[in-house]
BAPANU-182410 format. One record per residue: residue in three letters; residue number from 1; x, y, z of N, C-alpha, C in turn. Coordinates in nm, 2 decimals. Each point is the difference from the previous one (the first is absolute). Layout:
// BAPANU-182410
(r "ala", NUM, (X, Y, Z), (X, Y, Z), (X, Y, Z))
...
***
This chain:
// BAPANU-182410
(r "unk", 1, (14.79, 12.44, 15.31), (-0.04, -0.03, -0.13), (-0.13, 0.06, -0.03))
(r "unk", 2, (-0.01, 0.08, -0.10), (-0.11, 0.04, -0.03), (-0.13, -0.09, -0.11))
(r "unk", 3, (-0.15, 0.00, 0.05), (-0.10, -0.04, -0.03), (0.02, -0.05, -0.10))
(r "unk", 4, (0.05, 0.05, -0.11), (0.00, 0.02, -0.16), (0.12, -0.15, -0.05))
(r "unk", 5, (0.13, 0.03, 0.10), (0.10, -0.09, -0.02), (-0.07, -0.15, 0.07))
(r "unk", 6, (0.00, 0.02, 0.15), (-0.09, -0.10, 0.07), (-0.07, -0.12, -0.12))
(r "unk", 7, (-0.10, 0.10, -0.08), (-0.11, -0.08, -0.06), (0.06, -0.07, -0.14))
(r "unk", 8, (0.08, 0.11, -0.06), (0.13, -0.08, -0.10), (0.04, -0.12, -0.01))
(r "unk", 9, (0.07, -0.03, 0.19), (0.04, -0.10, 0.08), (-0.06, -0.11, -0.02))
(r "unk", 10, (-0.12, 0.04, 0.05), (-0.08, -0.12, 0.02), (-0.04, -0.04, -0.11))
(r "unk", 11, (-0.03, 0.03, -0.14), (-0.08, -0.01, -0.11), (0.14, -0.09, -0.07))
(r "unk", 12, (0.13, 0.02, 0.03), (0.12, -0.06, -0.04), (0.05, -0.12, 0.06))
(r "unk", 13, (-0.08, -0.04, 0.13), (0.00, -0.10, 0.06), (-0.08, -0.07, -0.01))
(r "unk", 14, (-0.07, 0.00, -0.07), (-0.13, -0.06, -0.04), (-0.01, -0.07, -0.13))
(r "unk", 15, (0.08, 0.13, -0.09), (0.05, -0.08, -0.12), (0.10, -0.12, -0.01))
(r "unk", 16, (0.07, 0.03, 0.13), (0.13, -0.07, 0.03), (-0.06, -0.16, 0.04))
(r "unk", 17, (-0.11, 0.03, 0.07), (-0.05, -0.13, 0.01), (-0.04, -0.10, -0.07))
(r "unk", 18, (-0.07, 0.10, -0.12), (-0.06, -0.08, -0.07), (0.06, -0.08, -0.10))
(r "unk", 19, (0.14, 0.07, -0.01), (0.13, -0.03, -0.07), (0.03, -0.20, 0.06))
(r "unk", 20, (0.00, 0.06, 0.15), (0.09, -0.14, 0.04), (-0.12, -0.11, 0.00))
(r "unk", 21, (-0.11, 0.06, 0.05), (-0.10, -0.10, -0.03), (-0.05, -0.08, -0.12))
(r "unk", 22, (0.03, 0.07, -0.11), (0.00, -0.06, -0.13), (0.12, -0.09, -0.02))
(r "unk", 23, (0.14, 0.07, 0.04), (0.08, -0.15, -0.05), (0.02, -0.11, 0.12))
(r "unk", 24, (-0.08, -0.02, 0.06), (-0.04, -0.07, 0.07), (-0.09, -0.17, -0.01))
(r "unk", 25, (-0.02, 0.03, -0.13), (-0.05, -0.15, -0.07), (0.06, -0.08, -0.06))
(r "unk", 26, (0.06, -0.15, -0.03), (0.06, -0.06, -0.10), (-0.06, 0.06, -0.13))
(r "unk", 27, (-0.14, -0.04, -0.01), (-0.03, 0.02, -0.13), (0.02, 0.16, -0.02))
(r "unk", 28, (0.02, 0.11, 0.01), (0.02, 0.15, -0.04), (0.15, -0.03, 0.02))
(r "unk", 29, (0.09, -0.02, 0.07), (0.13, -0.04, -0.06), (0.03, -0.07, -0.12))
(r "unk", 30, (-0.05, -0.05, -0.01), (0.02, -0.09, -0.17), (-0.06, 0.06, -0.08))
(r "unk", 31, (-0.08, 0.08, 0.00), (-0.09, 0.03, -0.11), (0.12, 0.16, -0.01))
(r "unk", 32, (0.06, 0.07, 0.12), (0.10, 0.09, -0.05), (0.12, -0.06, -0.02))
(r "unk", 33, (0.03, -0.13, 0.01), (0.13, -0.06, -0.06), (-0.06, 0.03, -0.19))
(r "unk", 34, (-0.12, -0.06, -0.01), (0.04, -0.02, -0.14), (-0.05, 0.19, -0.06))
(r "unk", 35, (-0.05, 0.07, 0.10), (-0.02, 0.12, -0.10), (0.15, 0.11, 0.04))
(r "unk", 36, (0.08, -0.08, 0.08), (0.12, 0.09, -0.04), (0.09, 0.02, -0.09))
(r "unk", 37, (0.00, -0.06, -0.13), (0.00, -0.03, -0.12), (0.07, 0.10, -0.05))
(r "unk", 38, (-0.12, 0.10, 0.00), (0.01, 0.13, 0.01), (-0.13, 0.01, -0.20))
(r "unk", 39, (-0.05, -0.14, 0.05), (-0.09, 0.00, -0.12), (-0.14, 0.03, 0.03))
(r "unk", 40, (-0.12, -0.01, -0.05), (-0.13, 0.04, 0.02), (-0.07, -0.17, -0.02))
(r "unk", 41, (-0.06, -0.01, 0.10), (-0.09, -0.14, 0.02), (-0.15, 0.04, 0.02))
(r "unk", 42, (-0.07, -0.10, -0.12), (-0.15, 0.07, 0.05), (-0.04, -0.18, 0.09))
(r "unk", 43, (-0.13, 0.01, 0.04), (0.01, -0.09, 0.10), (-0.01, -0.14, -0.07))
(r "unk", 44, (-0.03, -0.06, -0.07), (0.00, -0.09, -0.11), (0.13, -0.07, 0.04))
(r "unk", 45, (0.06, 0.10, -0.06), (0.20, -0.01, 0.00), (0.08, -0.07, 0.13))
(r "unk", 46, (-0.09, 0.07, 0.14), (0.07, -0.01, 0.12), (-0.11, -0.16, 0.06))
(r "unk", 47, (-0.12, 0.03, -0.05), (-0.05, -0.18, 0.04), (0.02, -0.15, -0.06))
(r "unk", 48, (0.07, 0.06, -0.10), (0.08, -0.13, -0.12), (0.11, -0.08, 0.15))
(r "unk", 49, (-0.06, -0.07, 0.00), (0.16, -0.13, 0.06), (-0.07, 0.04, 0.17))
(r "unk", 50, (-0.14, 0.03, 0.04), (-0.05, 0.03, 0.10), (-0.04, -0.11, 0.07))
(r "unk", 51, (-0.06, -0.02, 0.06), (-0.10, -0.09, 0.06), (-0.13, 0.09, 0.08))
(r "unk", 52, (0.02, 0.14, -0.05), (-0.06, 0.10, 0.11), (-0.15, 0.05, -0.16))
(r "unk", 53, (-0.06, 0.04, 0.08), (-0.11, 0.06, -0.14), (0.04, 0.13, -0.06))
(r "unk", 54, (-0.06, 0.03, -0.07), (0.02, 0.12, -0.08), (-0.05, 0.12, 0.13))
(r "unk", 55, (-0.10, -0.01, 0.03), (-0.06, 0.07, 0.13), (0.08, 0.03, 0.11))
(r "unk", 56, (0.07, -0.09, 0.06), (0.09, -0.02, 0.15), (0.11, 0.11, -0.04))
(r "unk", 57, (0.08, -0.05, -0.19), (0.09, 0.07, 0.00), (-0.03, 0.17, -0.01))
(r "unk", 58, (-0.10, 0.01, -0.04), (-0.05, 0.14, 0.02), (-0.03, 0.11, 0.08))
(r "unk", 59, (-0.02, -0.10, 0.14), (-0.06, 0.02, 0.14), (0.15, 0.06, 0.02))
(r "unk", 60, (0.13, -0.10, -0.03), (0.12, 0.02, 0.05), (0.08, 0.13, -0.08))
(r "unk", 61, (-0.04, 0.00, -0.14), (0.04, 0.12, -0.06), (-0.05, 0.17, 0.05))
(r "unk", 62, (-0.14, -0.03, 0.07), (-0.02, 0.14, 0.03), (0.04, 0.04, 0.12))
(r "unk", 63, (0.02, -0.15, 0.09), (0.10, 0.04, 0.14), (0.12, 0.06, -0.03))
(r "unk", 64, (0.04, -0.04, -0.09), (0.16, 0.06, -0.03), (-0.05, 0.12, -0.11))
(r "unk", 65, (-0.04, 0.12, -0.09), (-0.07, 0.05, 0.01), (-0.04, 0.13, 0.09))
(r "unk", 66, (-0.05, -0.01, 0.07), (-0.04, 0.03, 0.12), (0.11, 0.08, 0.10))
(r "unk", 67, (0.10, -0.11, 0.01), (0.09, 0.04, 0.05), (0.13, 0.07, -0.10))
(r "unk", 68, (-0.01, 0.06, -0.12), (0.06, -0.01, -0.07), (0.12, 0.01, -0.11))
(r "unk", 69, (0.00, -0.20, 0.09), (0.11, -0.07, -0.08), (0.00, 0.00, -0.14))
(r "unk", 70, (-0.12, -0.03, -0.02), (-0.06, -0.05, -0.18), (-0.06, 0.10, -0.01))
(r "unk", 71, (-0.02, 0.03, -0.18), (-0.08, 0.09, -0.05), (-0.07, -0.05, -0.12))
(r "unk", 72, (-0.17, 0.03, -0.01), (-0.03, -0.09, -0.13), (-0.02, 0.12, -0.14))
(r "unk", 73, (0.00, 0.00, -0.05), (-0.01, 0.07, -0.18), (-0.09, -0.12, -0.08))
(r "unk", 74, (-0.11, 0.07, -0.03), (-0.11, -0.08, -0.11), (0.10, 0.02, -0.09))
(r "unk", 75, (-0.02, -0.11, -0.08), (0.01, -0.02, -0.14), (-0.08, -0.08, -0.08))
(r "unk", 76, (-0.11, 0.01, -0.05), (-0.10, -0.02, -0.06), (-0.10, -0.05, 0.15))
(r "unk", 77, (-0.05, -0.12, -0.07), (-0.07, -0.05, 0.13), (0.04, -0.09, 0.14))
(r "unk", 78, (0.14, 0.03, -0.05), (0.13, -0.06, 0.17), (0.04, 0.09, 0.09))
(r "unk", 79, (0.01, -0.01, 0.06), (0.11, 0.07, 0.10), (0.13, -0.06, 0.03))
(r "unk", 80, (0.08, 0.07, -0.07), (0.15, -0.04, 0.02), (0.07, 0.04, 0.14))
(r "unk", 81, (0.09, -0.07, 0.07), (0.04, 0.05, 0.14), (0.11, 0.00, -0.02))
(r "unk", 82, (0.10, 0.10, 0.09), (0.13, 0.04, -0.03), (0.04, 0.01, 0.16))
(r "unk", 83, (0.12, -0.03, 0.05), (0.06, 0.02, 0.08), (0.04, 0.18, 0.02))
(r "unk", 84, (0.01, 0.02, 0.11), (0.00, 0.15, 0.10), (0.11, 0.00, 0.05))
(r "unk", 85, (0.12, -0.01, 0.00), (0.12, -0.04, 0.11), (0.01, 0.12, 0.12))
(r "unk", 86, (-0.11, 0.13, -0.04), (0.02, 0.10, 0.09), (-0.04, 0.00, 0.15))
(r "unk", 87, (-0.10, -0.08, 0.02), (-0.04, -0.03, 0.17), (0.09, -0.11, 0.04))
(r "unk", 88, (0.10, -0.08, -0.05), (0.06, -0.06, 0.02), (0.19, 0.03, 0.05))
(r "unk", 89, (-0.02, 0.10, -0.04), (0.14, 0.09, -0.02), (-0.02, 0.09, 0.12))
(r "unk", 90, (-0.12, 0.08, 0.04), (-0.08, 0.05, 0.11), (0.03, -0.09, 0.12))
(r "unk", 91, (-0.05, -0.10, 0.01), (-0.05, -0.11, 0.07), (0.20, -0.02, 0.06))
(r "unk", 92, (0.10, -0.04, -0.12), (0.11, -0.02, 0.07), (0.12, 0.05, 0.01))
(r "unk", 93, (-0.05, 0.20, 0.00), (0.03, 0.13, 0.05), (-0.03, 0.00, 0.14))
(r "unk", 94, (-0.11, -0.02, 0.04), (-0.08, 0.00, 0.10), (0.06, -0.11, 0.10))
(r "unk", 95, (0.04, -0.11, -0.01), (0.05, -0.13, 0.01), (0.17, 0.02, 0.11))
(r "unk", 96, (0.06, 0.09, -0.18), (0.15, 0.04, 0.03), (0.03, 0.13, 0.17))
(r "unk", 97, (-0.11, 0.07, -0.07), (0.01, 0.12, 0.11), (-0.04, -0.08, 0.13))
(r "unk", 98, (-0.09, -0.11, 0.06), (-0.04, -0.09, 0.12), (0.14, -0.05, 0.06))
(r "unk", 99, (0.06, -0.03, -0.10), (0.15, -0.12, 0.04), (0.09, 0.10, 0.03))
(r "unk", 100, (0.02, 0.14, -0.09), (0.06, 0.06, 0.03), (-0.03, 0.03, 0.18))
(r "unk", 101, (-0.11, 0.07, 0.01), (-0.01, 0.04, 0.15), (0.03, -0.11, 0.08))
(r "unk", 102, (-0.07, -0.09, 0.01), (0.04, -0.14, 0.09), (0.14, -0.02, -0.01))
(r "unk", 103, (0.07, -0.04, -0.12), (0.17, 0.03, 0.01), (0.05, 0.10, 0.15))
(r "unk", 104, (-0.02, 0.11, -0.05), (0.02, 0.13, 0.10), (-0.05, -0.01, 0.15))
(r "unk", 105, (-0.12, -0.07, 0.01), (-0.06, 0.02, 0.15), (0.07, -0.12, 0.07))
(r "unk", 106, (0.01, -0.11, -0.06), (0.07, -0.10, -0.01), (0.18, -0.04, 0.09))
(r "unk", 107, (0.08, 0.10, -0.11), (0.11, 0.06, -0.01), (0.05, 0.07, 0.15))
(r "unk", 108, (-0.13, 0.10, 0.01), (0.01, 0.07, 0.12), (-0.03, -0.09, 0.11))
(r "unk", 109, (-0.06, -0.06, 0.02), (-0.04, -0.05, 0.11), (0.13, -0.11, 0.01))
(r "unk", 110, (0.06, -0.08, -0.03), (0.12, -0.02, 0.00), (0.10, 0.07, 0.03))
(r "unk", 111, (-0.03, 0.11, -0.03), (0.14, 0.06, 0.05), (-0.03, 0.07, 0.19))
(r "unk", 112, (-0.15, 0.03, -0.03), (-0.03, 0.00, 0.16), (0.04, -0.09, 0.09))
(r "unk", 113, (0.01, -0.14, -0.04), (0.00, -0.17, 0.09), (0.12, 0.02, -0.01))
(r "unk", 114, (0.10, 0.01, -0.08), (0.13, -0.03, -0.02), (0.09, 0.09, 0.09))
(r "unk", 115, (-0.03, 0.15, -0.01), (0.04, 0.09, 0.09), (0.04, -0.03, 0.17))
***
């Protein structure tokens, strides 16, 4: 594998991480339940019916962000947040191709014992 791909690699495993590490919270789960809508939420919107602060939810919006699931667009003096479904589609491509090979290595190795 050459330098160039190598570093690709790793730079995609990294994003991949930051992927699973974000949905990794209750609260960023809920917060992408309600922005899968497929509507625009500024944070106001997403701390109504909260118990969490305006702050916390923000902390959690740029984790997801970051990794990104969410994308914000000013609109006047808010930031509206939108769901990303593309690192997530990524995420269980990535997922499918794992099961796939384990299926196969799996598969074979049974057929080795069984032999």
């Amino acid at each position: 594998m050459s330098h160039k791909s190598h570093s690709g690699t790793a730079v995609k495993r990294r994003s991949d991480a930051h992927v699973f590490s974000a949905l990794g919270d209750d609260t960023r789960l809920a917060l992408l339940a309600t922005l899968c809508n497929g509507k625009r939420h500024s944070i106001s919107q997403l701390t109504a019916g909260s118990k969490l602060t305006r702050q916390a939810i923000t902390k959690h919006l740029h984790v997801l962000e970051r990794a990104g699931i969410v994308h914000a667009e000013r609109a006047g003096r808010e930031s509206l947040f939108a769901f990303d479904p593309q690192p997530i589609k990524e995420m269980t491509d990535y997922l499918d191709r794992v099961s796939r090979q384990w299926d196969r290595s799996l598969a074979s190795l049974k057929s080795f014992v069984e032999d």
